[in-house]
N, C-alpha and C positions, 0 to 999 in steps of 0.2 A: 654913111648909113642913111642919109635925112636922102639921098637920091636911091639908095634901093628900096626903101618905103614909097615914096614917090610912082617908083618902077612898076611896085606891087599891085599899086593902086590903081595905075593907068590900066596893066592888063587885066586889071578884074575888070573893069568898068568896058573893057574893048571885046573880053574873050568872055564874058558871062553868058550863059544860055542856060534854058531847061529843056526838057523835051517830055513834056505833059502833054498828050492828047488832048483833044478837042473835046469838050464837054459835051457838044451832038454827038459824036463819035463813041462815047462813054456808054459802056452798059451801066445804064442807074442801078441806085441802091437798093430802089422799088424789084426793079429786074432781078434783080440777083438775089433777093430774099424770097422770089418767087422760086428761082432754082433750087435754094434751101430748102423750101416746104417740098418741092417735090420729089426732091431727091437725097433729102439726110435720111438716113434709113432709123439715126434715133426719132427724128420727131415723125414720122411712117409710125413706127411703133409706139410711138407713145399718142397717135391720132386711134389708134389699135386698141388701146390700154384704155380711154377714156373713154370709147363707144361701151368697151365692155361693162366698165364703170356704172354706167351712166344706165344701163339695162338689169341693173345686181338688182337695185330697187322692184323692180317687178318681177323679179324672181322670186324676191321675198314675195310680195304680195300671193302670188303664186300658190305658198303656204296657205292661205285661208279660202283659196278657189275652192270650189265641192267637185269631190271625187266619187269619181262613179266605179261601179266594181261589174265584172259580169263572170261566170262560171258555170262550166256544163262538164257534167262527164258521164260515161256511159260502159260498164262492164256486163259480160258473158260469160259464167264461170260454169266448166263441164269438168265432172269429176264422177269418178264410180263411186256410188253410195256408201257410207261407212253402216249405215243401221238403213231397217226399213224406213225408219221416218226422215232419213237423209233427203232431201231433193239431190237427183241428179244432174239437175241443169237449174242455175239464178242467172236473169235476168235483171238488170239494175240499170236506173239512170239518175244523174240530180242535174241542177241546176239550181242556179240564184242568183238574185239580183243584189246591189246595194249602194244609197248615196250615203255622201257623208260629208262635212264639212266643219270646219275650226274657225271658231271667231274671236276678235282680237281681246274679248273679255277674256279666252280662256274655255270656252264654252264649247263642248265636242257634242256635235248631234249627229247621229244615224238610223235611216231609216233600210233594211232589210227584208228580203222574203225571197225563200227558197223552198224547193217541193225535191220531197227524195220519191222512185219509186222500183220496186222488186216484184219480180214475177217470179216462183218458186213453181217448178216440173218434176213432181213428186210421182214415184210410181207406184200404182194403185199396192192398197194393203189388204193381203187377205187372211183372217185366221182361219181356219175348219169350224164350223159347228156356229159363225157369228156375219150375222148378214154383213153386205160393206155399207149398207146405209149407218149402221153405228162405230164402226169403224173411222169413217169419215168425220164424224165429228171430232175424232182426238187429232186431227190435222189441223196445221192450220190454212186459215182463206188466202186464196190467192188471186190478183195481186194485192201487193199493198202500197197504201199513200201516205208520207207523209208531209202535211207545209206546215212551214216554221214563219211566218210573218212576226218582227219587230219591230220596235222604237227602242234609240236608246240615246239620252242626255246626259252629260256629265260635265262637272264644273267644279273645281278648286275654290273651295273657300277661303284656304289663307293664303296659298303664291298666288294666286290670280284675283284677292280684293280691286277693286276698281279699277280692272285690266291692267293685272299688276308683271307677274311674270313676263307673260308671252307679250303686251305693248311695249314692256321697257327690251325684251330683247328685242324684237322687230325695230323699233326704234333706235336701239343702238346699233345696228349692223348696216341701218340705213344709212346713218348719220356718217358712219366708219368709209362703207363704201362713198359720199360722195364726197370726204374729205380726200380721200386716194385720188379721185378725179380731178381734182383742185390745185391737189400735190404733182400731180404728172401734168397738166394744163400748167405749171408753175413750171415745171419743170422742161417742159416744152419751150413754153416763151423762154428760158435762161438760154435754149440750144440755137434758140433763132437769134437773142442778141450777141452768143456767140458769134452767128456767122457775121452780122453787123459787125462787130469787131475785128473779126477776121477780113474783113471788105474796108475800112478804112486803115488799120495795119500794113497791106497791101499798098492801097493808094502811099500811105505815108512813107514805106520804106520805095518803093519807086522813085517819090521825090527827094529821098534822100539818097538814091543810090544818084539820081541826075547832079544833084548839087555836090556830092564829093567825086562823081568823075569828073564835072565842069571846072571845079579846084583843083584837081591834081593834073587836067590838063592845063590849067593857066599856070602850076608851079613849075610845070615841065616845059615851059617857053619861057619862063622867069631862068630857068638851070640856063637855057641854049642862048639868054641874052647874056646873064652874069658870066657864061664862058668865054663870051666873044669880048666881053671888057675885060675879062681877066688878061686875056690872048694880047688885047691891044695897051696892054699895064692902066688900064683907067681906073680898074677896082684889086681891093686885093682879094686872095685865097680865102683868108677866112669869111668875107663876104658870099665867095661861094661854096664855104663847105658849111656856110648856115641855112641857104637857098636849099642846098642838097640834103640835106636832112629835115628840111623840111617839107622835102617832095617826096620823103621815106615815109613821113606821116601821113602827109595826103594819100600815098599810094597802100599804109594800114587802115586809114579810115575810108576809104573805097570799097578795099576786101571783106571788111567787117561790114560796110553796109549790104555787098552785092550777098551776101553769106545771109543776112537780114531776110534780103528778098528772096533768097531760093524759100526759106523756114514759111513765108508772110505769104508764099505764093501754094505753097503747101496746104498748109493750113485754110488757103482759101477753097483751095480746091477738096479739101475732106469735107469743108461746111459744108458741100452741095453735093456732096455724093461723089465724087469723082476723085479718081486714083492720080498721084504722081505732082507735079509742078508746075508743068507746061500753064501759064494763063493767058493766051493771045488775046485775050480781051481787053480794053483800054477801060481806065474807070476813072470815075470821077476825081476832083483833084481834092483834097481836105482843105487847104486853106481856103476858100469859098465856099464849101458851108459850112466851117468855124464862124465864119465872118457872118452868113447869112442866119445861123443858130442866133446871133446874139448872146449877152450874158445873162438873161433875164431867166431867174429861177422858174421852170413849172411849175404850175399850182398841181396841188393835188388832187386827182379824180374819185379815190374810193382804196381802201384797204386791197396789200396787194395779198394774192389769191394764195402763198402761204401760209399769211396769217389769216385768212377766213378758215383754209384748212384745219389750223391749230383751234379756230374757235368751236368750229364742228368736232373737234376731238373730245377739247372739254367741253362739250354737250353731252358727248355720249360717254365720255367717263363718269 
């Protein structure tokens, strides 16, 4: 036993290999989180979500812009007289103007003025025995004018005390909306460390799919030496029915990693937009920037952007 240990040892140390690309070779990390951005169709939409976001704000404001109003219209009514004093034919037109504007007190002001006017085509009235100059006067003048010029203020004294109503809703729906943006900016950066994830995942089952094919081919020249001393009576059987089962394992812990990497290669390829597994890309290798990260805790920059979310919530709760 103390020479097939011996055995094992010599062919790892003779037949070891990996086959990691070249770190020039390697699409960096930087590269491929730029594929991400371009091409994840979540954080697309969620670059989508937060412009929207981020423009709700003046939309609100929008509400307190002054609004302008304008209105014309113009009728010609012909109809056969029901009585003599019927006109036969109204002519009619209006128009009017009006601004008007809301302020965050709560304070509605409009200012208005409109002119109506009617032209009435009465057919002369005549009685027997009664001139039409008196006649004339039971009609009435035509045309006629009417304009309406106003002012008008108004303001809530108990919901809107010290721009009570309308400031706290404006200000809550601000608040709301730019927590959503914070939320989906949160959520965005989660889909981008995703793909990070899914890029060293990658790298890692690669290096593990090299180092259990590199073991199972050194067990599988450990099988073809321990047969040939079997052959020449130098070792016995159970010697090689322990080699052989244990190149059964090598060759399960092979299949379980190459199965790894179809899943790592997948996954890589969703974080950027792209269908299927295929990755002819070569990447970086993890244990060198494990080594190059160091152990040294981050310090901290600033509260991360779902709890500023929550803070903006309870603001506006």
């Amino acid at each position: 036993m103390k020479a097939l240990f011996l055995a094992v040892g010599a062919c790892a140390a003779i037949l070891g290999m990996t086959t990691g690309a070249r770190a020039d070779d390697a699409l960096g990390l930087a590269a491929y989180l730029d594929q991400v951005r371009a091409g994840n169709p979540g954080l697309q939409a969620s670059a989508q979500v937060v412009r929207g976001l981020e423009l709700k704000p003046r939309e609100l404001d929008m509400v307190y812009s002054p609004f302008f109003t304008a209105n014309y219209g113009w009728s010609d009514d012909r109809k056969q007289p029901l009585s003599p004093l019927s006109p036969d034919r109204t002519v009619g037109y209006n128009w009017g103007l009006g601004l008007s504007k809301r302020f965050l007190t709560g304070t509605s002001a409009s200012v208005n003025y409109g002119i109506s006017y009617a032209r009435l085509s009465l057919a002369p009235l005549a009685i027997p025995g009664l001139p039409p100059s008196i006649m004339s006067g039971f009609l009435p003048a035509s045309p006629f004018f009417d304009a309406r010029p106003s002012v008008t203020v108004s303001q809530s004294l108990l919901r809107e005390f010290m721009s009570g109503l309308t400031d706290s809703v404006a200000q809550e729906a601000k608040l709301k909306a730019s927590a959503a943006a914070l939320a989906e900016r949160y959520r965005a950066r989660a889909a981008l460390m995703t793909g990070e994830q899914a890029y060293w995942t990658l790298s890692l089952a690669r290096s593990t799919v090299a180092s259990k094919r590199a073991s199972y081919e050194r067990t599988a020249k450990l099988v073809e030496w321990m047969q040939r001393r079997v052959a020449l009576n130098l070792a016995d059987d159970a010697d090689l029915l322990q080699v052989q089962a244990a190149l059964k394992l090598r060759e399960l812990d092979r299949t379980m990693a190459e199965q790894e990497l179809v899943n790592a290669s997948r996954a890589f390829n969703t974080a950027r937009g792209r269908a299927g597994g295929d990755v002819p890309e070569a990447v970086e290798e993890i244990n060198p920037a494990l080594e190059a990260a160091g152990t040294t805790e981050p310090a901290k920059t600033g509260d991360r952007l779902d709890v500023r979310a929550a803070a903006l919530l309870l603001r506006s709760a």
